[in-house]
Biotite code that builds the C-alpha atoms (Angstrom):
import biotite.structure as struc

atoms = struc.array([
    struc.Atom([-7.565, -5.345, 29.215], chain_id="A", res_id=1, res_name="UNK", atom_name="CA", element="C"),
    struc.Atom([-10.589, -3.197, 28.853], chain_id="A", res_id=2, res_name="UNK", atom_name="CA", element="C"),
    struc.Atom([-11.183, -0.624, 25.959], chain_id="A", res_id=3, res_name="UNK", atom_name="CA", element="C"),
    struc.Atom([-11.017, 1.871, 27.930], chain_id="A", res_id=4, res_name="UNK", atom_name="CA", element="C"),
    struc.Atom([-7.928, 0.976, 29.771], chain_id="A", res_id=5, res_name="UNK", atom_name="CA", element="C"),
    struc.Atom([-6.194, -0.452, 26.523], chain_id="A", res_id=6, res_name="UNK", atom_name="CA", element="C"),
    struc.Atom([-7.050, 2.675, 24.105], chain_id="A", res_id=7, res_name="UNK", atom_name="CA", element="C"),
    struc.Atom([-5.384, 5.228, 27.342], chain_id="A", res_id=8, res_name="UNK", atom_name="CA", element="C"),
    struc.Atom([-2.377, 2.966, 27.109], chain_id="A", res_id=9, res_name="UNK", atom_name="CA", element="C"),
    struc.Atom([-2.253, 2.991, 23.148], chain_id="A", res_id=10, res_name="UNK", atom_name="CA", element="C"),
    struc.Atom([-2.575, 6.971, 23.438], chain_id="A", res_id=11, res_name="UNK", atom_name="CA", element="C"),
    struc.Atom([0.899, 7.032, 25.922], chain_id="A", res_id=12, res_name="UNK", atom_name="CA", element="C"),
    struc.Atom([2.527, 5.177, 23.821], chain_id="A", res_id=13, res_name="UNK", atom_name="CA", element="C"),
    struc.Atom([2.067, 6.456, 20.636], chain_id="A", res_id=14, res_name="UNK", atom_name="CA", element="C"),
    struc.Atom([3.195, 9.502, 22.012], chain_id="A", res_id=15, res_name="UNK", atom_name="CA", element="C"),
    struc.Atom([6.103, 9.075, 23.789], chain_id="A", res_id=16, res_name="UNK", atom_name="CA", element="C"),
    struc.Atom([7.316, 6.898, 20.697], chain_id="A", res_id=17, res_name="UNK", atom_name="CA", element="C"),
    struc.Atom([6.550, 10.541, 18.638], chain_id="A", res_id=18, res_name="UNK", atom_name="CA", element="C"),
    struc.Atom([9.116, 12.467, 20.497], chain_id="A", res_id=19, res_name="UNK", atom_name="CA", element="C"),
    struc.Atom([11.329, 14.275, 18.643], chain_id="A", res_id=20, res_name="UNK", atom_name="CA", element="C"),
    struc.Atom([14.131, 13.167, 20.873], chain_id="A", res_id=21, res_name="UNK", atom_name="CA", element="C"),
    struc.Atom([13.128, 9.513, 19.326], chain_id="A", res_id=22, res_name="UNK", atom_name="CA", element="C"),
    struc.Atom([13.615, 10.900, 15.705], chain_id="A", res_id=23, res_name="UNK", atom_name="CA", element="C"),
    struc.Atom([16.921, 10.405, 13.226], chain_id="A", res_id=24, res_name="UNK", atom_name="CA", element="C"),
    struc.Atom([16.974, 11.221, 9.802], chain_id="A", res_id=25, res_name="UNK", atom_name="CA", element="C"),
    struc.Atom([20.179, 10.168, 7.734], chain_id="A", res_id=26, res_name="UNK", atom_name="CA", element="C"),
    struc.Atom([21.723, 12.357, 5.678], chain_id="A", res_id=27, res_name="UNK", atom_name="CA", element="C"),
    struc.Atom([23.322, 10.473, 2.912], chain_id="A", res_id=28, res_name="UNK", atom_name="CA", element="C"),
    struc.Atom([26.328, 10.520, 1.401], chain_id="A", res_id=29, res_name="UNK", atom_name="CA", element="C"),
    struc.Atom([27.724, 7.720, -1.441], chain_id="A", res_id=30, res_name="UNK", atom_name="CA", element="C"),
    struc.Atom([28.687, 4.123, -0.120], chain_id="A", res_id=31, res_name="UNK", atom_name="CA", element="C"),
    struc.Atom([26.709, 4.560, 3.101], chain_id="A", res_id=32, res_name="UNK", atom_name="CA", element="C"),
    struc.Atom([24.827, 1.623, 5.239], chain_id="A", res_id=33, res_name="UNK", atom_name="CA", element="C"),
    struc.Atom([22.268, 1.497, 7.215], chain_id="A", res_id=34, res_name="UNK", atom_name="CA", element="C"),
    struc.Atom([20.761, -0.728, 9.755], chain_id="A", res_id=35, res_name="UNK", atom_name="CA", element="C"),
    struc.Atom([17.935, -1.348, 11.994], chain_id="A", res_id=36, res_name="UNK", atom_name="CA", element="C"),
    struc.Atom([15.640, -3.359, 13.759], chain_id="A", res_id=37, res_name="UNK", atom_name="CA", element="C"),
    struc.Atom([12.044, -3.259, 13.044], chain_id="A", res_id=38, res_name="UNK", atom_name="CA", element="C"),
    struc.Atom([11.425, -4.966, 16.559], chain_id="A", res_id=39, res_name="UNK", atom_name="CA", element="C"),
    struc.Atom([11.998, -1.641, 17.868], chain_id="A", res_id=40, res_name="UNK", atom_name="CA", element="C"),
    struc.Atom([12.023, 1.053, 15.230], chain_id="A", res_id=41, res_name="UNK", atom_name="CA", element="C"),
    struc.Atom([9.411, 3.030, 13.560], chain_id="A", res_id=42, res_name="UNK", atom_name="CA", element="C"),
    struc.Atom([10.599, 3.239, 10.346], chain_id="A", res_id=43, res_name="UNK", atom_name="CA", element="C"),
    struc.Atom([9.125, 5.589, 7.962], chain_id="A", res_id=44, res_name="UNK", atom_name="CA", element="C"),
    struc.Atom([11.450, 6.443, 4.191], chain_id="A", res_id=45, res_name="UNK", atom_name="CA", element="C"),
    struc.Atom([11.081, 9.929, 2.385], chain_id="A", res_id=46, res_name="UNK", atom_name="CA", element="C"),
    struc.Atom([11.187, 10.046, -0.606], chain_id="A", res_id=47, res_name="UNK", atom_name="CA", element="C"),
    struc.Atom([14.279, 12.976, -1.078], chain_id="A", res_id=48, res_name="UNK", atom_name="CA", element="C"),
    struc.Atom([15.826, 11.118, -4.285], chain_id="A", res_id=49, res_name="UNK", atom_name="CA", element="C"),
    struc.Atom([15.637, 11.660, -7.437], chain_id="A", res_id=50, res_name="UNK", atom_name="CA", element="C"),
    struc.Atom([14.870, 9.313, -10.561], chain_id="A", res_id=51, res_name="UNK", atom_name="CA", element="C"),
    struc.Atom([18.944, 9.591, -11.164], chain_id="A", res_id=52, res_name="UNK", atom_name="CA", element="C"),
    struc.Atom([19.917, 8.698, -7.458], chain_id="A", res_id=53, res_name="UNK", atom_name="CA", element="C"),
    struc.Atom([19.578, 4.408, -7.667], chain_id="A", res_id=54, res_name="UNK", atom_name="CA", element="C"),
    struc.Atom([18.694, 3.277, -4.699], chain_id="A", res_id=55, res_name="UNK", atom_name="CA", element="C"),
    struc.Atom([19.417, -0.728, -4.192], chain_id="A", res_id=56, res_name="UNK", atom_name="CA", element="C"),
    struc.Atom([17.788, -2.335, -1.261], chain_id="A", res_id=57, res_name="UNK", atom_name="CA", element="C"),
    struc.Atom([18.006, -5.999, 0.320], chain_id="A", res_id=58, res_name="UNK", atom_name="CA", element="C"),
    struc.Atom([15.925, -7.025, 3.418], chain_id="A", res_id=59, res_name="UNK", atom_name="CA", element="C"),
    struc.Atom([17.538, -9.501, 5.549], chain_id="A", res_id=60, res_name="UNK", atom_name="CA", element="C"),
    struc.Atom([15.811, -11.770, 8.829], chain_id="A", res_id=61, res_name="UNK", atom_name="CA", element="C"),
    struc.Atom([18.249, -12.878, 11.306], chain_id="A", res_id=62, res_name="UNK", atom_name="CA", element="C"),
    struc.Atom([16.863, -16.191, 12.965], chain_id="A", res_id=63, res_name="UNK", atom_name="CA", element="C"),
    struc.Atom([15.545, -14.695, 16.516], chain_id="A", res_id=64, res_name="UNK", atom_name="CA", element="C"),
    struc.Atom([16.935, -16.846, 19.580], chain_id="A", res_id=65, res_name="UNK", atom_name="CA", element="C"),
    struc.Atom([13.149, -16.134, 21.098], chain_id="A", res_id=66, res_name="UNK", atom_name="CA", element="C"),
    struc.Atom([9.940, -17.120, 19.473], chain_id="A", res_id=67, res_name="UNK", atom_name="CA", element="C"),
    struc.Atom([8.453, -13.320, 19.414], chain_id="A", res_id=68, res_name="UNK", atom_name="CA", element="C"),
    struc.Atom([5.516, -14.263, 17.910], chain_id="A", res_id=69, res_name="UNK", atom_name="CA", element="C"),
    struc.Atom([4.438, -16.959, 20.576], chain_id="A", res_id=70, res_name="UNK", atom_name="CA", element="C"),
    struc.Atom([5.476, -14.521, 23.680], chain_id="A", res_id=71, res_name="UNK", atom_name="CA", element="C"),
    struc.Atom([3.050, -11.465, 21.950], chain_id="A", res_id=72, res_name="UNK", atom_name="CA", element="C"),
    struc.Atom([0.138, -14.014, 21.861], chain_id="A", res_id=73, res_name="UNK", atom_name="CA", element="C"),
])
């Protein structure tokens, strides 16, 4: 794809992916989960805790049934 061509494409996308429609922002309460897929998310934390509010964190992979790396080359 040209530069040109590839940078017009870029520009769509990252825009329709900055709709606000496309936004959630959790509003926490104690014992909740929460999940998502970094395939297809833009994930971006805020920092609205406070040095009292422990936050505890665990990343997990699933094994993909598709090699996403090799079908993006």
């Amino acid at each position: 794809m040209a530069d040109g061509e590839s940078a017009e494409l870029l520009t769509f996308l990252f825009a329709h992916q900055a709709q606000e429609k496309f936004f959630y922002a959790h509003a926490w309460s104690q014992g909740d989960v929460l999940m998502w897929d970094n395939i297809g998310t833009v994930h971006c934390a805020v920092a609205d805790y406070g040095p009292d509010e422990p936050r505890y964190m665990r990343r997990v992979q699933v094994m993909a049934t598709k090699d996403y790396a090799r079908i993006a080359a």
